[in-house]
C-alpha positions as CSV (number, residue, x, y, z in Angstrom):
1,X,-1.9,2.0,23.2
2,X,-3.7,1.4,19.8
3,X,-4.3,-1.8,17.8
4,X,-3.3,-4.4,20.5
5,X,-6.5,-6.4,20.1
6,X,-6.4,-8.0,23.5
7,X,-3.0,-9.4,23.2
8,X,-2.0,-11.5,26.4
9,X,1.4,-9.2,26.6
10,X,2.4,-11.9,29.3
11,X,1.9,-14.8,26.7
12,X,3.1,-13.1,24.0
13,X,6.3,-11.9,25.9
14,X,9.4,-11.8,22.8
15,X,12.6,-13.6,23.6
16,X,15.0,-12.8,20.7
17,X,15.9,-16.1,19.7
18,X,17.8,-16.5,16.2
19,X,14.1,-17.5,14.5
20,X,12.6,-14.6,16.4
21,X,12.3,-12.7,13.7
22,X,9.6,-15.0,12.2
23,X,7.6,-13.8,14.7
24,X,7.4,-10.4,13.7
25,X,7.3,-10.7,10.4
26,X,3.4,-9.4,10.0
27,X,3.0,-5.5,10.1
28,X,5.2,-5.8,7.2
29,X,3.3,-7.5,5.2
30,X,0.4,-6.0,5.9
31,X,1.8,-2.8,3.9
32,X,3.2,-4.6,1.6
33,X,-0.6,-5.4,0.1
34,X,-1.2,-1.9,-0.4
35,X,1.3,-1.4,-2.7
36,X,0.5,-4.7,-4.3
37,X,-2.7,-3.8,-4.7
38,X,-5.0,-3.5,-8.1
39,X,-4.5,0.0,-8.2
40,X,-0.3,-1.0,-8.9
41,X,-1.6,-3.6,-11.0
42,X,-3.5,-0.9,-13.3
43,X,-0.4,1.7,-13.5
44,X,2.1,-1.4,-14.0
45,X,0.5,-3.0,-16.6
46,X,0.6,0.3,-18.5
47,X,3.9,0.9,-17.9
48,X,5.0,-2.2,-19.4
49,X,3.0,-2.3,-21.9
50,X,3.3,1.3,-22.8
51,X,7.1,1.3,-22.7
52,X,8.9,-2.1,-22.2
53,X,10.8,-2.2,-19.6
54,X,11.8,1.5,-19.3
55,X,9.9,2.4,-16.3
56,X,11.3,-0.7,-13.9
57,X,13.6,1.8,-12.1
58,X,10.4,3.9,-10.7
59,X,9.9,0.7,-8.9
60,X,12.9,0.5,-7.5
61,X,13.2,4.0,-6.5
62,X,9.6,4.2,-4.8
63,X,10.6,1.2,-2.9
64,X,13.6,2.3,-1.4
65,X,11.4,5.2,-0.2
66,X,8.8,3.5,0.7
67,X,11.6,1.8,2.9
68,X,12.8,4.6,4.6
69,X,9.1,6.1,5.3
70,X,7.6,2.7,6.9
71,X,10.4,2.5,8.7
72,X,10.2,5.7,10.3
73,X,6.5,5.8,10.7
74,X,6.6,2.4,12.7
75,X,9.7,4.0,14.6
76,X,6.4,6.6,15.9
77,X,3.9,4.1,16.7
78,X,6.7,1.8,18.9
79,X,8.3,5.1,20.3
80,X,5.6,7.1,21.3
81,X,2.8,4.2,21.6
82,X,0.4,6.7,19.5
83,X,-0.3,6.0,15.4
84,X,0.5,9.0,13.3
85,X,-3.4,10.4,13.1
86,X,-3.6,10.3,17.0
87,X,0.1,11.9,17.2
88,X,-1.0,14.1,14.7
89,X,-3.9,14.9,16.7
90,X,-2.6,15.5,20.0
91,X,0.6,17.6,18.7
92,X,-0.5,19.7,16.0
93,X,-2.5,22.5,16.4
94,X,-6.2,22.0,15.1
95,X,-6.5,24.4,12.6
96,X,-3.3,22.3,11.0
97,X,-4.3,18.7,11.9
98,X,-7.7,18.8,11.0
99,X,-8.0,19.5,7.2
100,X,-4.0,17.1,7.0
101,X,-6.5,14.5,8.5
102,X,-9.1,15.5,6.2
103,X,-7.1,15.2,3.5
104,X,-6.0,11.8,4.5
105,X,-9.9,10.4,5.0
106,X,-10.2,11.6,1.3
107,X,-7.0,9.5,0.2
108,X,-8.3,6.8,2.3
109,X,-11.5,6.7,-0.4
110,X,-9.5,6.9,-2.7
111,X,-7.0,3.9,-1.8
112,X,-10.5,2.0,-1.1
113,X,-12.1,2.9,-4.9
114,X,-9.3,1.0,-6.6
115,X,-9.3,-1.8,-4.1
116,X,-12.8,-2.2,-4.6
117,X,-13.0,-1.6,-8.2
118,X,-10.1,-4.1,-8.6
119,X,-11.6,-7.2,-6.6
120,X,-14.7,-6.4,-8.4
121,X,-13.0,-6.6,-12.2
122,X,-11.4,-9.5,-10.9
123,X,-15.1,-11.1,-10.3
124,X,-15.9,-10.1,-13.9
125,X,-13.5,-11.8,-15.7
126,X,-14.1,-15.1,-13.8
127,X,-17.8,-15.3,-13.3
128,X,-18.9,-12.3,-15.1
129,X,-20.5,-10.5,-12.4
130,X,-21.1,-6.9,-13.3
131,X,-18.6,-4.6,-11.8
132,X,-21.1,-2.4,-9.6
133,X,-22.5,-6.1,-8.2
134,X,-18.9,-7.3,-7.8
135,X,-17.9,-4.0,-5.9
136,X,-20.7,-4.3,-3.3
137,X,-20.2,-7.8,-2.9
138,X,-16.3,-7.7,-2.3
139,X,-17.4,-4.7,0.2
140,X,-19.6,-6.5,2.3
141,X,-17.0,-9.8,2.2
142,X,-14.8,-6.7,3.5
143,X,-16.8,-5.8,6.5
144,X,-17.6,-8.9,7.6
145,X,-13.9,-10.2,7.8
146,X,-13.1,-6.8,9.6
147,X,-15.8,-7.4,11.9
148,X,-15.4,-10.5,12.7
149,X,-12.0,-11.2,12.8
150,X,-9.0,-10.2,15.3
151,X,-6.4,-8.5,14.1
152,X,-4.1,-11.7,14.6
153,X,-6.5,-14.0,11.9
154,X,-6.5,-11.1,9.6
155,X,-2.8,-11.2,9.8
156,X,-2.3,-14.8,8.8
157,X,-5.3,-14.5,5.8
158,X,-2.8,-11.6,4.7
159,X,0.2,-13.5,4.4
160,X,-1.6,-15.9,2.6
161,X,-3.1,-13.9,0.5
162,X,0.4,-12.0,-0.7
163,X,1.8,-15.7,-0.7
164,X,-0.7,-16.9,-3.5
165,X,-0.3,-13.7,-5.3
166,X,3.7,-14.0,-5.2
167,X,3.2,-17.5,-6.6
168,X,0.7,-16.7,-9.3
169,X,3.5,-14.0,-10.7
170,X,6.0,-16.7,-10.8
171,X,3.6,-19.1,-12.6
172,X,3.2,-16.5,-14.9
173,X,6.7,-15.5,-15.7
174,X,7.8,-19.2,-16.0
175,X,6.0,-19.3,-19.5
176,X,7.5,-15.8,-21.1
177,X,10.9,-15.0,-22.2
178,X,12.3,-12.4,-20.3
179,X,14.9,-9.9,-21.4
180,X,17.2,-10.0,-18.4
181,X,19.8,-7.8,-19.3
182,X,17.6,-4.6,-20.0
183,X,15.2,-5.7,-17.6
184,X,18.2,-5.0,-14.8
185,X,19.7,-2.0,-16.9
186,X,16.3,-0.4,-15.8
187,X,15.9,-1.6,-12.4
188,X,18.8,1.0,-12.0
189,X,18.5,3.7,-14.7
190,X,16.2,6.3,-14.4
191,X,14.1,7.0,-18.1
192,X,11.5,10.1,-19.1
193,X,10.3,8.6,-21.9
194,X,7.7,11.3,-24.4
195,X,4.3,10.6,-22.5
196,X,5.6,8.5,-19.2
197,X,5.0,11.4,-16.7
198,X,1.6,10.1,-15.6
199,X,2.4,6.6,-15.4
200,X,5.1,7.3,-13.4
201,X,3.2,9.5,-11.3
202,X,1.2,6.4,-11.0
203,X,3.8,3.9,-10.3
204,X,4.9,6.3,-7.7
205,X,1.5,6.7,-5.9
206,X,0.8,3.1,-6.2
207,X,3.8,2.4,-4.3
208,X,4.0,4.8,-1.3
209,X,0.6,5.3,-0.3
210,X,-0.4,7.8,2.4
211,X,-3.0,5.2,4.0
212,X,0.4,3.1,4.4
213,X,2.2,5.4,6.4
214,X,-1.1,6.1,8.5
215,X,-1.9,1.8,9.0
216,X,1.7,1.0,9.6
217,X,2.1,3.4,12.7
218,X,-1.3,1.9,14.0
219,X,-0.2,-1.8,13.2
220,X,2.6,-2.1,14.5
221,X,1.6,-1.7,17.8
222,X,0.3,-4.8,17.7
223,X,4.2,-5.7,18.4
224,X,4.5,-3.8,21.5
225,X,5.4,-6.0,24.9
226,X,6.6,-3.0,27.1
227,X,6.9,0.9,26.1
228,X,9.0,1.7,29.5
229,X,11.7,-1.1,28.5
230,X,14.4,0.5,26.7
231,X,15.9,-2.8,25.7
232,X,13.1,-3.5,24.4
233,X,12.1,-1.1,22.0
234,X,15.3,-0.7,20.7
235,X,15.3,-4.6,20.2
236,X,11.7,-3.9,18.4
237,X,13.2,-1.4,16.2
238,X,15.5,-3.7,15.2
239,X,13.3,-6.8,14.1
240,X,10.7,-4.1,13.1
241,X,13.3,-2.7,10.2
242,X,13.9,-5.7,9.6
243,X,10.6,-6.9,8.7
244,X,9.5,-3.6,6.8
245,X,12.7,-4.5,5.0
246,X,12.0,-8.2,3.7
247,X,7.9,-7.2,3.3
248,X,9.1,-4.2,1.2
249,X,11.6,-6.3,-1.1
250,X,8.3,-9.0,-1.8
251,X,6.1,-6.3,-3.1
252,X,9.2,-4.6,-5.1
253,X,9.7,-7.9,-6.6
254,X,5.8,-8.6,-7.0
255,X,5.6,-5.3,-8.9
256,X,8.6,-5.8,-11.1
257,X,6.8,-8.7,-12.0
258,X,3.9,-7.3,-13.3
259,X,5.8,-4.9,-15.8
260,X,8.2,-7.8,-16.5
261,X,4.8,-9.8,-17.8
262,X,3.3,-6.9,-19.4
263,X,6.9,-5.8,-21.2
264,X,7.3,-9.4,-22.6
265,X,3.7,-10.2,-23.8
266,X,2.3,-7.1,-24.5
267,X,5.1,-4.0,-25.3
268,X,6.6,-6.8,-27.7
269,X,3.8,-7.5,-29.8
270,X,2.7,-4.0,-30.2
271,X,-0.6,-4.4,-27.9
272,X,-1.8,-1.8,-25.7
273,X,-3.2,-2.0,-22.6
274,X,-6.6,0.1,-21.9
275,X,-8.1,-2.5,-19.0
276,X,-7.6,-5.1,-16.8
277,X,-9.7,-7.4,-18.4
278,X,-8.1,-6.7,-21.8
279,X,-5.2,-7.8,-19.9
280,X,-6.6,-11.0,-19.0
281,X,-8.1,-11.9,-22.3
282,X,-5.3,-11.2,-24.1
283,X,-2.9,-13.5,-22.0
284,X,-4.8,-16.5,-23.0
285,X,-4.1,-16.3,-26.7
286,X,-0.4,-15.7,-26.1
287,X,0.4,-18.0,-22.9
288,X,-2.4,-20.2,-22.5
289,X,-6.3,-20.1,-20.8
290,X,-4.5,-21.3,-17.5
291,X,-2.8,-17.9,-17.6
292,X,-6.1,-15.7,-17.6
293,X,-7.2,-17.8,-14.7
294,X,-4.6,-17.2,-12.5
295,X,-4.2,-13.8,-13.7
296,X,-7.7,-13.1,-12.1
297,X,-7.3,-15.3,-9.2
298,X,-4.2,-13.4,-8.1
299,X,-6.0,-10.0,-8.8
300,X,-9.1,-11.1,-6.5
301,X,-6.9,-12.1,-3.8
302,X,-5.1,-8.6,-4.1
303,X,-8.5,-6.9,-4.2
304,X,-10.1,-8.1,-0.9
305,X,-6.8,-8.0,1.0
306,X,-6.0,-4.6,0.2
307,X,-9.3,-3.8,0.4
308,X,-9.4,-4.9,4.2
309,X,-6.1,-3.2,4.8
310,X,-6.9,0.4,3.6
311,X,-10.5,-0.2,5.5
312,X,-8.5,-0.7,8.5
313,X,-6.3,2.5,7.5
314,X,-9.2,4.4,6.8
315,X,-10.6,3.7,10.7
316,X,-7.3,4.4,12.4
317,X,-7.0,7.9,10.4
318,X,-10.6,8.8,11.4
319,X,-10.1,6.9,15.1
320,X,-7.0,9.5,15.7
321,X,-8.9,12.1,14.6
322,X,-10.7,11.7,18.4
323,X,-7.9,10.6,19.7
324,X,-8.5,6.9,20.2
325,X,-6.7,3.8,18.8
326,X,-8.6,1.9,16.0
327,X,-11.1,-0.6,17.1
328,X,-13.5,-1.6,15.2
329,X,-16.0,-2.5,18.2
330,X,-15.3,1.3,18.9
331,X,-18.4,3.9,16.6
332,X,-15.2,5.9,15.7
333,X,-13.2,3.1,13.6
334,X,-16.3,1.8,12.3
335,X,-17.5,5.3,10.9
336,X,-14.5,5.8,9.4
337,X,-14.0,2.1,7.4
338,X,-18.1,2.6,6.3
339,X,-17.2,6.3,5.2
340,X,-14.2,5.3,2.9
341,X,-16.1,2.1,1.6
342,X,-19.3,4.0,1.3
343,X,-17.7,6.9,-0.7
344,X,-16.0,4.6,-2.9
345,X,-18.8,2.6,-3.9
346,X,-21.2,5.8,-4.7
347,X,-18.2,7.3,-6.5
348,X,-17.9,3.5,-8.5
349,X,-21.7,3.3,-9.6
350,X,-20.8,6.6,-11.0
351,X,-18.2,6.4,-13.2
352,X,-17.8,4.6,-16.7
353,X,-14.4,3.4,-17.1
354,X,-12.7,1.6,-14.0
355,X,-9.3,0.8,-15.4
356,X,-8.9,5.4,-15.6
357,X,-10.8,4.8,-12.2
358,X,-7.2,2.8,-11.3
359,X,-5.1,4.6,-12.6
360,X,-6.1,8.2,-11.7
361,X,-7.0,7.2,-8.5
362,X,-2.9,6.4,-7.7
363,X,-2.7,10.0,-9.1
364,X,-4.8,12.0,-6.6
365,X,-2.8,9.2,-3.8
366,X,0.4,10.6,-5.4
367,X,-0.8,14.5,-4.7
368,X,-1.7,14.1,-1.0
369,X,1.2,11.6,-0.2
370,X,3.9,15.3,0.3
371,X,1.4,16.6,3.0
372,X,1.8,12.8,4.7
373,X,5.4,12.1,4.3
374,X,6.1,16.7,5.4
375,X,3.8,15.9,8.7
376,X,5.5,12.7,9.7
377,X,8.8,14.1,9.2
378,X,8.2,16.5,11.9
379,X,6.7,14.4,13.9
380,X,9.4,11.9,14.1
381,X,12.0,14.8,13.6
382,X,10.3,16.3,17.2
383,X,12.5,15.4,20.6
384,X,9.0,16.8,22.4
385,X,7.0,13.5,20.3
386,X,9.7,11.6,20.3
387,X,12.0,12.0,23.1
388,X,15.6,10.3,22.8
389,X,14.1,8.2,19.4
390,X,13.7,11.3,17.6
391,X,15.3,11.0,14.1
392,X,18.6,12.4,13.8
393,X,19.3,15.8,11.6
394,X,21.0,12.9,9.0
395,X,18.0,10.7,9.0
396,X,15.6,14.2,9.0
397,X,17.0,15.9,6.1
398,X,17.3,12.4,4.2
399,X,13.3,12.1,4.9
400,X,12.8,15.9,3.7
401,X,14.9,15.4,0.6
402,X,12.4,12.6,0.0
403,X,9.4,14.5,0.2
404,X,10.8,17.2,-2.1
405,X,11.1,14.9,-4.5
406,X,8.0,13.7,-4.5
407,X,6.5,17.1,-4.4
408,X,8.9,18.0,-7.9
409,X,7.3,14.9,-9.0
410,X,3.8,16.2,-8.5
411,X,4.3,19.4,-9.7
412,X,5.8,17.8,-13.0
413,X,2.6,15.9,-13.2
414,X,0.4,19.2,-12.9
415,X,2.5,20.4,-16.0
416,X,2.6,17.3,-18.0
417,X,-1.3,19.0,-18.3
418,X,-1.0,22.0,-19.1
């Protein structure tokens, strides 16, 4: 059935009360860390303090994709019972599935290279640990909470996690003036500004993140009572949108934040940004030592949760690849978490400057995310995957005309180089 983790389905039975939906929230939020993760904290802090707050709307407008995707991909997993690599898997043909899959092991790595690299920055600029020590030692913290953990405890050190980061961006906002009025002029106006094309490929790839669509098909399962009751999983659907919905709107507003804090410290006195930890060392002159330290705490705790979440992507893509749910007491879901942090490290202790290691990284995510979004499209567009919960030719050509976009997007990337 995939990701259930011994869940008594008798104990655990919902009732649909008018709290129920506390309950669920979860799977939600568990996505929401990857977009809140240090490799959005890289492409954010550049885009606010590159252009003010010009580039807000990208935000916006990746989140109200990212919306529509998660919501569809979790619409596979509760429909079908299957995540998207094992759907993929078992209804595409393998000359197709295997190098999409492929592809999305390699995006996995990359996900994992700016999780790592950004728990391990974080560990820099509060203890000074070197970042090659601080990546293998936010790895192996990694591994050991995956291993020894159910997915129910990982769950609740999530939502903590994204609770102390949400607070820490609060904290940080209470002691800068904010220019409201512009700030929600670009929340809802698209800008190109000379030399934005990267960021905003950035932004966009830092947002909706293949790995994402992969985990939250795989994670959700996790909600599943009873696959044959059609009451049921339409009730699921319901509380399921509902807590993609109020997960996505924290990490839209936890990312607003961030170029809200860069615009008004940074884009308004002229600095610019090449680093995290120039980021954090120049928030204590202007707002105070107490602002570097939470600053760093908040991107630690961002680090090692996303870095546990796109492990856990990373072994359900590989998992599906054979067919089989992620489990990481099963070889197949372990292979594939140790080849995406493996790769990541060796590809860490290679490279010189970790804040282009962020940001490019969202780049390549940004690439791989059409082939992603195009398969699970069809997938959840197919009545022979789907059955009666196949999308309808609205929803289909609203996920299509998504994709496109994002593929223009790329392609205006590729000649924003040349």
């Amino acid at each position: 059935m995939g990701f259930l983790d011994n869940i008594d389905r008798k104990d655990y039975r919902p009732k649909f009360g008018g709290l129920e939906i506390i309950k669920y929230l979860g799977p939600g939020l568990l996505v929401t860390v990857g977009f809140i993760d240090p490799g959005n904290w890289a492409s954010n802090l550049a885009a606010g303090a590159n252009f003010g707050y010009l580039l807000l709307w990208m935000v916006t407008f990746s989140t109200i994709m990212l919306i529509m995707l998660q919501h569809n991909v979790a619409h596979l997993g509760i429909a079908t019972g299957l995540c998207l690599s094992e759907a993929t898997t078992k209804f595409i043909k393998p000359a197709f599935s295997k190098p999409i899959l492929a592809s999305a092991v390699l995006a996995s790595i990359s996900t994992s290279l700016a999780e790592i690299l950004g728990g391990a920055i974080a560990l820099n600029m509060l203890f000074d640990i070197p970042i090659r020590a601080g990546s293998v030692m936010v790895v192996i913290f990694v591994i050991i909470m995956l291993f020894t953990n159910g997915y129910r405890m990982i769950e609740k050190w999530i939502i903590a996690f994204v609770s102390v980061i949400g607070l820490s961006f609060i904290y940080e906002l209470s002691l800068v003036q904010i220019d409201w009025n512009s700030a929600i002029h670009s929340w809802v106006t698209p800008h190109f500004p000379k030399g934005s094309m990267v960021i905003i490929m950035s932004v966009l790839g830092a947002v909706v993140m293949p790995h994402n669509l992969f985990l939250h098909s795989e994670i959700i399962q996790s909600r599943q009572w009873n696959l044959q009751d059609e009451k049921t999983i339409k009730r699921q659907l319901n509380y399921e949108f509902l807590d993609t919905l109020i997960s996505m709107l924290v990490g839209w507003a936890i990312n607003s934040a961030m170029i809200l804090l860069a615009a008004a410290t940074f884009f308004n006195t002229g600095i610019k940004v090449t680093e995290l930890q120039q980021a954090q060392g120049l928030l204590v002159p202007l707002l105070g030592v107490h602002a570097g330290i939470v600053f760093a705490v908040a991107l630690l705790f961002a680090g090692i949760a996303s870095t546990i979440t796109s492990g856990m992507a990373a072994g359900s893509i590989f998992s599906g690849i054979f067919q089989e749910p992620y489990d990481i007491k099963d070889n197949h879901s372990r292979l594939g978490v140790a080849i995406s942090f493996v790769v990541a490290l060796l590809i860490i202790f290679l490279i010189s400057n970790p804040f282009k290691g962020l940001i490019y990284s969202q780049m390549l995510l940004s690439i791989q995310l059409p082939i992603t979004i195009f398969l699970q499209v069809y997938l959840t567009s197919s009545e022979k995957v789907m059955g009666k919960y196949k999308n309808s030719k609205f929803n289909a050509i609203v996920l299509y005309l998504i994709g496109a976009i994002v593929t223009m997007l790329n392609i205006a990337l590729l000649a924003s180089f040349l």
